[in-house]
C-alpha positions as CSV (number, residue, x, y, z in Angstrom):
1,X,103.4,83.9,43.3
2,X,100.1,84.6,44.7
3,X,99.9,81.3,46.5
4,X,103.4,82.7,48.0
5,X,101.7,85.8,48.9
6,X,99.1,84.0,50.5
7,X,101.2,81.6,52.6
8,X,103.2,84.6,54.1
9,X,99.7,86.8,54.7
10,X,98.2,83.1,56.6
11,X,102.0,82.2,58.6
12,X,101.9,86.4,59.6
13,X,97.7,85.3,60.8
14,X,99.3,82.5,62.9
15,X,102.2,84.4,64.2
16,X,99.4,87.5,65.2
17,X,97.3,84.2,66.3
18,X,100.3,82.7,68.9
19,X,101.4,86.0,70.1
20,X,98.0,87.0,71.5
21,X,97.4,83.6,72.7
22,X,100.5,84.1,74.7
23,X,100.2,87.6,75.8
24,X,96.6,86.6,77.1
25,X,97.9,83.8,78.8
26,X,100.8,85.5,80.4
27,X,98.3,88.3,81.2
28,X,96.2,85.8,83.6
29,X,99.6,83.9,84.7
30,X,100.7,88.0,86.3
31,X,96.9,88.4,87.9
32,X,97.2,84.8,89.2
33,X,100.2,85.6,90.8
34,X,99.3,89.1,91.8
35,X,96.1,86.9,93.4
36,X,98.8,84.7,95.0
37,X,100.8,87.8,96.3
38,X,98.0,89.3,97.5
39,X,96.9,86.3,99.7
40,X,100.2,85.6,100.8
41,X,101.2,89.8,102.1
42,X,97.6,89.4,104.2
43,X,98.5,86.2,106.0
44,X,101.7,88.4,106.7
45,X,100.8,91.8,107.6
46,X,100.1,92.1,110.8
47,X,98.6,94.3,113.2
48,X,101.2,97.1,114.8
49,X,100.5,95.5,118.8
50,X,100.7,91.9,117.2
51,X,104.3,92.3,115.9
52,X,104.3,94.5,119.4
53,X,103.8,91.4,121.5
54,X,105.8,89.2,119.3
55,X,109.3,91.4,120.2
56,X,108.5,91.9,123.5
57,X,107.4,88.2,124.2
58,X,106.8,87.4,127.8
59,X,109.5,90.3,129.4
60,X,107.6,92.1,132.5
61,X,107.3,95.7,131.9
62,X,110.3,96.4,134.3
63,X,112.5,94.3,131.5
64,X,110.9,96.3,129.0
65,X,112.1,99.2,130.5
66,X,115.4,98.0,131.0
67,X,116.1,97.5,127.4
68,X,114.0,100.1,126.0
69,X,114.3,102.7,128.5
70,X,110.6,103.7,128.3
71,X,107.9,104.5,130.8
72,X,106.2,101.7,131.6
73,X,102.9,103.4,130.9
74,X,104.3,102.7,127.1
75,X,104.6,99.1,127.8
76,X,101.0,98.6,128.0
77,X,100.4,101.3,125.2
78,X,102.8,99.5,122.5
79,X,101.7,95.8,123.1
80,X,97.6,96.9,122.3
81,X,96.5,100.6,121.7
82,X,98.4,101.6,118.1
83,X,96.9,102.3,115.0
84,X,96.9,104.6,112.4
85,X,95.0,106.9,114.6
86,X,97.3,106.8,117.3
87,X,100.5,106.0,116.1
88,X,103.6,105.5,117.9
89,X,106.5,108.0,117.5
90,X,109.6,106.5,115.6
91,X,111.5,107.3,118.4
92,X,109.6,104.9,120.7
93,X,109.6,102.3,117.6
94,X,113.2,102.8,117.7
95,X,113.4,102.5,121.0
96,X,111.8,99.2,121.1
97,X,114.1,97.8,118.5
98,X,117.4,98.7,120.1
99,X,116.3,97.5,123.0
100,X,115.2,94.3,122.0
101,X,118.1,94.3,118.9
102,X,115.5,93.5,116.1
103,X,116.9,95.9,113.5
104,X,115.6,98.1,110.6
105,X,113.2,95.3,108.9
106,X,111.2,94.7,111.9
107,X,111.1,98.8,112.7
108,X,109.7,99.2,109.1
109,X,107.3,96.6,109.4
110,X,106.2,98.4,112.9
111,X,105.8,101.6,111.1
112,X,104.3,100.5,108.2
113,X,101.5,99.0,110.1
114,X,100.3,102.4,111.4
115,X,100.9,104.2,107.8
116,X,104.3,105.4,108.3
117,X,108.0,105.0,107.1
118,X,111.1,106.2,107.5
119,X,112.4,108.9,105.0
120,X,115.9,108.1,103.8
121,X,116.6,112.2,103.5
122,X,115.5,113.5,106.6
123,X,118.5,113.9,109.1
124,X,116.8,112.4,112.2
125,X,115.4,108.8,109.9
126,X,119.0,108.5,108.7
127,X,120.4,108.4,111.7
128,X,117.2,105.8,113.1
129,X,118.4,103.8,109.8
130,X,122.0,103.9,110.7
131,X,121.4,102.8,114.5
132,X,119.2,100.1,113.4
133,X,121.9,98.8,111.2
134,X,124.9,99.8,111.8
135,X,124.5,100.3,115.5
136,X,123.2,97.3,116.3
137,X,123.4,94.9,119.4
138,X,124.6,98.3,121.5
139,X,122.0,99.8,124.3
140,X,119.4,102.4,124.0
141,X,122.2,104.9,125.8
142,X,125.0,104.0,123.2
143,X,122.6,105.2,120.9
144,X,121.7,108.3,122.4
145,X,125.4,109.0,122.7
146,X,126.2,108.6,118.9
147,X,122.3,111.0,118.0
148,X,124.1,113.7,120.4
149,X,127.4,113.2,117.9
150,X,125.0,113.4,115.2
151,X,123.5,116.5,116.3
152,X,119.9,115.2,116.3
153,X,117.7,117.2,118.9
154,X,117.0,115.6,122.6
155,X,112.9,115.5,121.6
156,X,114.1,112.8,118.9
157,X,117.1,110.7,120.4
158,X,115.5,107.4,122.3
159,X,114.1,106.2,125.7
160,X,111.3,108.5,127.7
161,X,111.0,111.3,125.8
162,X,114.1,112.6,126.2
163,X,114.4,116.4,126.6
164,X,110.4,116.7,127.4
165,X,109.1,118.6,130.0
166,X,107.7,116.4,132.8
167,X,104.5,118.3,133.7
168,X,102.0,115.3,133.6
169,X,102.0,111.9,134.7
170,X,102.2,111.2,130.8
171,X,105.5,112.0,129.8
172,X,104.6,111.9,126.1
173,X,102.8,113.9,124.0
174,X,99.2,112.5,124.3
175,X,98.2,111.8,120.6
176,X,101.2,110.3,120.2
177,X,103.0,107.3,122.0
């Protein structure tokens, strides 16, 4: 009986044994992959005026502001002077992706390149959300049609800074593009 007793107490050793074994090495198998990950998002990520440049592609600034509707002063702005400092507003981001029909990954992407998202809850983001998927392939005025159906506010619907004042050159606020 004891030799019993002794074979389960060594077998419940091995078991302990092989578990740990495998919980170590799936332990380094998860931070190999994290490792992997890791690598992989920073060959991805890039900057907010590379994946700028990349949607715009070689379109003058007066094709820019044919499908965007923006000032051309935001032409120059959006293809090299964002960051988190100075961010771009979501309505010029939005703006940009009508325009160029890239839809809600690629917006995002843009916005999570200068630390920002869209917030499923807040009235104005939904409706981004819903233009960018819903809405898509239609113009930058289509759009600002169906934000005035949707109630959202003439400082947030898309193009040049729609119901701004015009009192400087720069029709946007200036911390902001």
């Amino acid at each position: 009986m004891s030799m019993f007793k002794d074979n389960t107490i060594e077998n419940e050793k091995v078991k302990r044994d092989i578990i740990e074994k495998y919980e170590e090495e799936h332990e380094q198998q998860i931070v190999q992959r994290y490792k992997e990950d890791m690598e992989n998002n920073e060959k991805m990520i890039k900057p907010f005026s590379e994946i700028m440049r990349e949607i715009i592609g070689t379109d003058t600034y007066i094709e820019f502001q044919n499908k965007t509707e923006l000032g051309n002063g935001l032409f120059y702005k959006v293809k090299g002077n964002v960051d988190a400092k100075t961010q771009c507003q979501k309505n010029t981001i939005v703006s940009v992706c009508v325009g160029y029909n890239v839809g809600l990954k690629i917006a995002e992407e843009l916005l999570r390149s200068q630390g920002s998202s869209f917030n499923p809850h807040n009235k104005t983001d939904s409706a981004y959300i819903m233009l960018l998927t819903e809405y898509r392939g239609k113009t930058v005025s289509e759009c600002n049609e169906l934000l005035e159906k949707l109630g959202i506010r003439k400082s947030y619907r898309l193009g040049v800074c729609v119901g701004k004042p015009h009192k400087t050159k720069n029709k946007c606020n200036t911390h902001q593009i």
